[in-house]
C-alpha positions in Angstrom: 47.8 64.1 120.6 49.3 63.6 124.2 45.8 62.3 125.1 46.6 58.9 123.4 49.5 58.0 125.5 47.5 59.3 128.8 45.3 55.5 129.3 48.2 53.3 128.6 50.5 55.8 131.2 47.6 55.8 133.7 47.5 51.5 133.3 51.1 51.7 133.8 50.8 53.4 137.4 48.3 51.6 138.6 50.0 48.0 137.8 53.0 49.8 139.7 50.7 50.9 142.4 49.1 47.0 142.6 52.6 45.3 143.0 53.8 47.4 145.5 50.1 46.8 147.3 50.6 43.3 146.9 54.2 43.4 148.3 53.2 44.9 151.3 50.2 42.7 151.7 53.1 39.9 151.6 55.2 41.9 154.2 52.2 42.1 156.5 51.2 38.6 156.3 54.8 37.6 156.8 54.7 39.9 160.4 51.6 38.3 161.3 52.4 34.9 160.4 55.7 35.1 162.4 53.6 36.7 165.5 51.3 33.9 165.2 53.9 30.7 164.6 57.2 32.1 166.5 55.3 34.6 169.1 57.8 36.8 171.5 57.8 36.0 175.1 57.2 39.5 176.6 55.4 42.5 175.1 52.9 40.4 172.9 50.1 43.0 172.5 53.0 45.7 171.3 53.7 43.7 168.6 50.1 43.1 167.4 49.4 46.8 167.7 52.4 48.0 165.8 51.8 44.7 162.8 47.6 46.2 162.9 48.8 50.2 162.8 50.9 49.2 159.8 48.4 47.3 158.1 46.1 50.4 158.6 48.2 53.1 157.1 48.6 50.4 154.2 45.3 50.5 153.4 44.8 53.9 153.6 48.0 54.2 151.1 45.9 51.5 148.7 42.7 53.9 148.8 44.6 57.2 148.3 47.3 56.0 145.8 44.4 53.8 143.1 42.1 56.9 143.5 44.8 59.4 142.9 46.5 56.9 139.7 42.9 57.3 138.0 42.1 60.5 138.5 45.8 61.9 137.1 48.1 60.2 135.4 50.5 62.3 137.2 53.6 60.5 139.0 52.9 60.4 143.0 54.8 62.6 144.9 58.3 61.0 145.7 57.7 62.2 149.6 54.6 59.8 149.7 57.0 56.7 148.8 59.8 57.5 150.9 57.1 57.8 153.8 55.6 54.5 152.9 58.9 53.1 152.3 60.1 54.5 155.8 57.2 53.1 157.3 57.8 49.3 155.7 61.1 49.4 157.0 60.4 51.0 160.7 57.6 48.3 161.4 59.8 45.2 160.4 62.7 47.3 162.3 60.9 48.1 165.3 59.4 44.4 165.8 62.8 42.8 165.3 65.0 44.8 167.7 61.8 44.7 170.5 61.8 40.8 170.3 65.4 40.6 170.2 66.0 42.7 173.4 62.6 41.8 175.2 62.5 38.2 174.1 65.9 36.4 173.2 65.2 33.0 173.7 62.3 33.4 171.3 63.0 33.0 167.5 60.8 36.2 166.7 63.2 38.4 166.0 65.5 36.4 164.2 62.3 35.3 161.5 61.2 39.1 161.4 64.7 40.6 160.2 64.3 38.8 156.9 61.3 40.7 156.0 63.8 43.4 155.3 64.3 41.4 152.1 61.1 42.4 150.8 61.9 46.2 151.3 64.2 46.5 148.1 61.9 44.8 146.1 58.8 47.5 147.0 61.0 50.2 146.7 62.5 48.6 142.9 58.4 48.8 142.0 58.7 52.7 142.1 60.4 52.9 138.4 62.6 55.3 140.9 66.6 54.7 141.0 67.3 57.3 143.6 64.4 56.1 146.0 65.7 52.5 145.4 69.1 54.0 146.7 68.0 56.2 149.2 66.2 53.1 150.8 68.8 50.4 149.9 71.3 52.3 152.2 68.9 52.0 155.7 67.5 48.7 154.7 71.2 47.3 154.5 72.0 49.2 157.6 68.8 47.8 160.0 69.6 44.0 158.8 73.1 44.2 159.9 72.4 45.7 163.4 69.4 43.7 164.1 71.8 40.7 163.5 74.4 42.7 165.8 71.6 43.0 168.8 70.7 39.5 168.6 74.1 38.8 168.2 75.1 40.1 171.6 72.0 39.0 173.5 71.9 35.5 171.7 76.1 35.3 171.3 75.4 32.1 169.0 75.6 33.5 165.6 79.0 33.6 163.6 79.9 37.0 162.3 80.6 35.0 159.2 76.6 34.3 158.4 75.8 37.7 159.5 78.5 39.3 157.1 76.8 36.6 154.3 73.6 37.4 154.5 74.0 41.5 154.8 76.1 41.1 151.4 73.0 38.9 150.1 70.5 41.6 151.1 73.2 44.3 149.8 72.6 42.8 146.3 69.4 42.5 146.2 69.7 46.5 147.5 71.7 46.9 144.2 69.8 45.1 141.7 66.8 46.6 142.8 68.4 50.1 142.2 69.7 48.6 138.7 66.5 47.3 138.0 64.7 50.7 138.5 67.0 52.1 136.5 66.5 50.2 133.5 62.5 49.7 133.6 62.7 53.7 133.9 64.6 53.8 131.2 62.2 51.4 129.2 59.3 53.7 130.3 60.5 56.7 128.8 61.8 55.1 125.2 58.2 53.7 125.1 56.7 57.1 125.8 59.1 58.9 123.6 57.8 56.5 120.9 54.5 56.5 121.2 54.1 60.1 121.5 56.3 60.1 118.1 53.9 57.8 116.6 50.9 60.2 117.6 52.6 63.6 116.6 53.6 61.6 113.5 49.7 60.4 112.4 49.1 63.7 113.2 51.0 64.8 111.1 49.9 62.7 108.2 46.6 63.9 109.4 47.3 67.3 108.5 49.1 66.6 105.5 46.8 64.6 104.0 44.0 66.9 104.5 46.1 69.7 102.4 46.4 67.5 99.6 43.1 67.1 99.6 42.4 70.9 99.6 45.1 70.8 96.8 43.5 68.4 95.0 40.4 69.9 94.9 41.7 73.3 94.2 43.5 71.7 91.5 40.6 70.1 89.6 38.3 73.4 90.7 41.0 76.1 88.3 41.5 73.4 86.1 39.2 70.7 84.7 36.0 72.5 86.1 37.5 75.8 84.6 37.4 73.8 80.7 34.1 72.3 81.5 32.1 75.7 82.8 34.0 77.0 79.2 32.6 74.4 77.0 29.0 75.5 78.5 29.0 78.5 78.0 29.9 77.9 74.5 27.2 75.5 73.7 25.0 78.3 73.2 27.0 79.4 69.6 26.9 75.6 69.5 23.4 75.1 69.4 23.2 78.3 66.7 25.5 76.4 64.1 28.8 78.4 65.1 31.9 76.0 63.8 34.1 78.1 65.9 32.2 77.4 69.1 32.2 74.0 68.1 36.1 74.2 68.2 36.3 76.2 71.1 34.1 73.4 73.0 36.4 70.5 71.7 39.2 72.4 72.8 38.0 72.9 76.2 36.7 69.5 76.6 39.7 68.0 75.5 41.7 70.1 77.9 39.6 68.8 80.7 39.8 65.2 79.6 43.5 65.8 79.9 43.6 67.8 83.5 41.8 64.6 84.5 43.2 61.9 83.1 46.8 63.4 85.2 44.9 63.8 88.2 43.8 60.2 88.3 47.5 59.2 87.4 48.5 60.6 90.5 45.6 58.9 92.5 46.4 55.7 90.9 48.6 55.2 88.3 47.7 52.3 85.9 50.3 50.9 84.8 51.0 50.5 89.0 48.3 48.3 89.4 48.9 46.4 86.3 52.1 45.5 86.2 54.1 46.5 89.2 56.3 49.2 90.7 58.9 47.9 88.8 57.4 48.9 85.7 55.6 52.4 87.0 59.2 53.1 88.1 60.7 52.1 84.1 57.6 54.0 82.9 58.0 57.2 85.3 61.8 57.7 83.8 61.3 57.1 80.4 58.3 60.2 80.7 60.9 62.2 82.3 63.1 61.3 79.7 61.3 61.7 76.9 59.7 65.9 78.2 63.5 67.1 79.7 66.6 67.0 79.0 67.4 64.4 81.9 69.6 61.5 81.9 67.4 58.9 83.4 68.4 55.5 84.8 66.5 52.7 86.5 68.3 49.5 88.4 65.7 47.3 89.3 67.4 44.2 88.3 66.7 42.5 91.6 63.0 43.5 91.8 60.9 40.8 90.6 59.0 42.0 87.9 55.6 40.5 89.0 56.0 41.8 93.0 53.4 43.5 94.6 53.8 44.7 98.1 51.5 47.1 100.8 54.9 49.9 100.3 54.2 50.1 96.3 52.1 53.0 96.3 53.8 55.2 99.0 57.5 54.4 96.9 56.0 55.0 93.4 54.2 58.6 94.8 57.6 59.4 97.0 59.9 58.5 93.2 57.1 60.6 91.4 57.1 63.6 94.0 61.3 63.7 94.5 61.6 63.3 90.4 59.2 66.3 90.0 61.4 68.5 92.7 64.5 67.7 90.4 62.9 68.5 87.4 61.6 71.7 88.8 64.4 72.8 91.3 67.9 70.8 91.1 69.5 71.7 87.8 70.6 68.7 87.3 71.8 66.8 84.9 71.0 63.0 85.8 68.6 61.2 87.6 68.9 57.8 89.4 66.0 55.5 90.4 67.8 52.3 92.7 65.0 49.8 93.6 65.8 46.7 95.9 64.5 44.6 98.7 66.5 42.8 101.9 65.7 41.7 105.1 62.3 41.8 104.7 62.6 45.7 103.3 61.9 47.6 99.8 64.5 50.0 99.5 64.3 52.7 97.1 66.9 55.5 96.2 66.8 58.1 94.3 69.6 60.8 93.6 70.6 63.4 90.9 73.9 65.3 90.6 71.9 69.0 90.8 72.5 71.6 93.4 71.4 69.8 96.2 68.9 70.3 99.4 69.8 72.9 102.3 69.5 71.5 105.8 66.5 73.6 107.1 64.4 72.7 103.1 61.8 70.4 105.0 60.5 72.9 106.9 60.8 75.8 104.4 58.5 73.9 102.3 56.2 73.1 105.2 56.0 76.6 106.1 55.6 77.6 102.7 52.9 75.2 101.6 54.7 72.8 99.6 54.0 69.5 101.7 55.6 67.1 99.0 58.8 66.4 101.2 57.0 66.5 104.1 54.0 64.8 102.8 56.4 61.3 102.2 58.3 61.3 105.2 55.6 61.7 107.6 53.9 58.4 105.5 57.0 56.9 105.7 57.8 56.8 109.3 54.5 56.4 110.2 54.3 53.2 108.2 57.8 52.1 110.4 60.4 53.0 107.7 63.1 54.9 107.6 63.6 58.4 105.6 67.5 60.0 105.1 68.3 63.0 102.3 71.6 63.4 101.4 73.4 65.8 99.5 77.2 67.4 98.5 76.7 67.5 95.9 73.6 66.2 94.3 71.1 65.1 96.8 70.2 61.3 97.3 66.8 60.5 98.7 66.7 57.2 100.7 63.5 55.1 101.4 63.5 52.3 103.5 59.8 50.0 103.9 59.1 46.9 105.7 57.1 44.5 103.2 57.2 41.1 105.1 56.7 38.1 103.4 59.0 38.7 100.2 62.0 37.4 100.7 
């Protein structure tokens, strides 16, 4: 279900796209604006032409880059942004050191250096650390000897501002590097999640639609099975045979009882009238009472009239794991621990059988039993947390948000 992630990645790149369009739209307005205000004495028309040719290949970058962000949600090639990036940095380069040696009386060249500043802050928009670095490195480089050229022509600058403001610029070099780093970082944990919440309602997609196809295979050989039974005995019914009579209570009452479990498991009464508290109680004393199980519930801090959105996914995840011990654990006990904290409904649930090997999740995916599965898919899809434990024994734990009940 990577297509749900590909809109939101897609938005993503074009915002980054958009800052970096408006950054440059800043840069060139800054150029122009200097050119306009604090014009060099000689070589006039050189400067317009180099500030127009940039603005040029900027907008042909806009056009190509927006087209190419909604068409693929494919990173641009890093080649294209190191060429853009390269060409940001030569035209505020080129114009400084021009003015500077062409025009030093002028203040052209001294206003122009400073729209190095900018460069860092286009190349942090990138989500790239090692084309924040690569250009950090130049940027740092040009600012410090356009300050040495006008230096030398001008001779009225202190080496002490000049060694200032290269170790301002070198900072913001760095933090633009750091801060690529991290927003990076930020991009891919919030990829990495979402396309773990897709594969994970997927999941609970596919699950879901075998317990279906379980259910209804399981009221098809069952229930149906009694009732097609008691119609074909109504025929000895209808001609006074007691035993077909007996035979169609039988049958019926089977069915009645086939049905009466299955809708248990749907929704459990005694769930919905008096709390998971109770259906917990009421699960382990029936697993008392049909095995040989030791049985224990510790609600005591559940409130006994509590009714929360995680009630039915903890009662059918107790019912499913107490069925697997039953069936599977040899055990001899069997623990139910029901809590809440922090906003959370913690349930636990652990026997002292022969516990769970590692790889049994997805043996029993692959082998069509989904129950394990079945709950933790539902689980973390619903933002909790699932762990199995074992040696020796295995201990289930469920962890649910349920807001509002503390």
């Amino acid at each position: 279900m990577t297509t749900g992630f590909v809109p939101s990645s897609e938005s993503a790149m074009v915002r980054g796209l958009q800052l970096q369009l408006g950054l440059r739209i800043l840069l060139a307005a800054f150029i122009a604006a200097t050119l306009l205000w604090q014009p060099p004495d000689n070589h006039l028309w050189l400067h317009w032409g180099v500030a127009l040719t940039y603005a040029v290949v900027v907008a042909a970058w806009a056009v190509w880059g927006l087209r190419s962000a909604r068409r693929s949600p494919a990173e641009p090639a890093r080649s294209v942004a190191l060429f853009m990036l390269g060409a940001d940095l030569t035209v505020v380069a080129v114009l400084s050191v021009e003015a500077g040696i062409s025009s030093p009386q002028a203040w052209t060249s001294d206003v122009l250096q400073y729209g190095l500043f900018l460069i860092p802050l286009i190349a942090a928009a990138q989500l790239d650390p090692v084309i924040s670095a690569i250009v950090a490195v130049p940027a740092i480089v040009t600012f410090f000897a356009i300050n040495c050229v006008n230096r030398s022509v001008n001779d009225d600058e202190p080496w002490g501002s000049i060694v200032v403001t290269t170790g301002v610029l070198s900072g913001l070099a760095a933090g633009s590097v750091a801060l690529s780093w991290i927003q990076q970082s930020n991009t891919r944990t919030i990829a990495g999640l979402a396309q773990e919440r897709a594969g994970l309602l997927e999941e609970v997609i596919g699950l879901e639609k075998r317990e279906r196809q379980s259910l209804s295979e399981r009221l098809h050989d069952g229930a149906l099975q009694y009732v097609l039974a008691a119609k074909r005995e109504m025929e000895e019914v209808r001609e006074g045979s007691t035993d077909g009579m007996d035979r169609v209570e039988l049958a019926l009452g089977e069915s009645s009882r086939l049905l009466r479990d299955v809708v248990r498991e749907l929704h459990p009464e005694v769930l919905a009238r008096s709390g998971l508290k109770a259906a917990l109680t009421s699960l382990a004393d029936g697993i008392a009472a049909r095995t040989a199980l030791d049985v224990s519930v510790d609600a005591g801090s559940w409130p006994d009239d509590l009714r929360t959105e995680a009630d039915h996914l903890l009662y059918g995840a107790a019912r499913e794991f107490s069925t697997n011990v039953i069936k599977h654990a040899k055990a001899d006990s069997l623990r139910f621990t029901l809590c809440r904290a922090d906003g959370r409904a913690l349930l636990r649930i652990a026997d002292d059988g022969v516990g769970i090997p590692p790889d049994r999740l997805a043996m029993a995916v692959e082998n069509g039993h989904i129950g394990f599965a079945s709950v933790r898919a539902k689980v973390l899809a619903a933002g909790g947390d699932f762990e199995v434990t074992g040696a020796p024994g295995t201990t289930i734990s469920i962890a649910l948000p349920v807001p509002g009940t503390d």
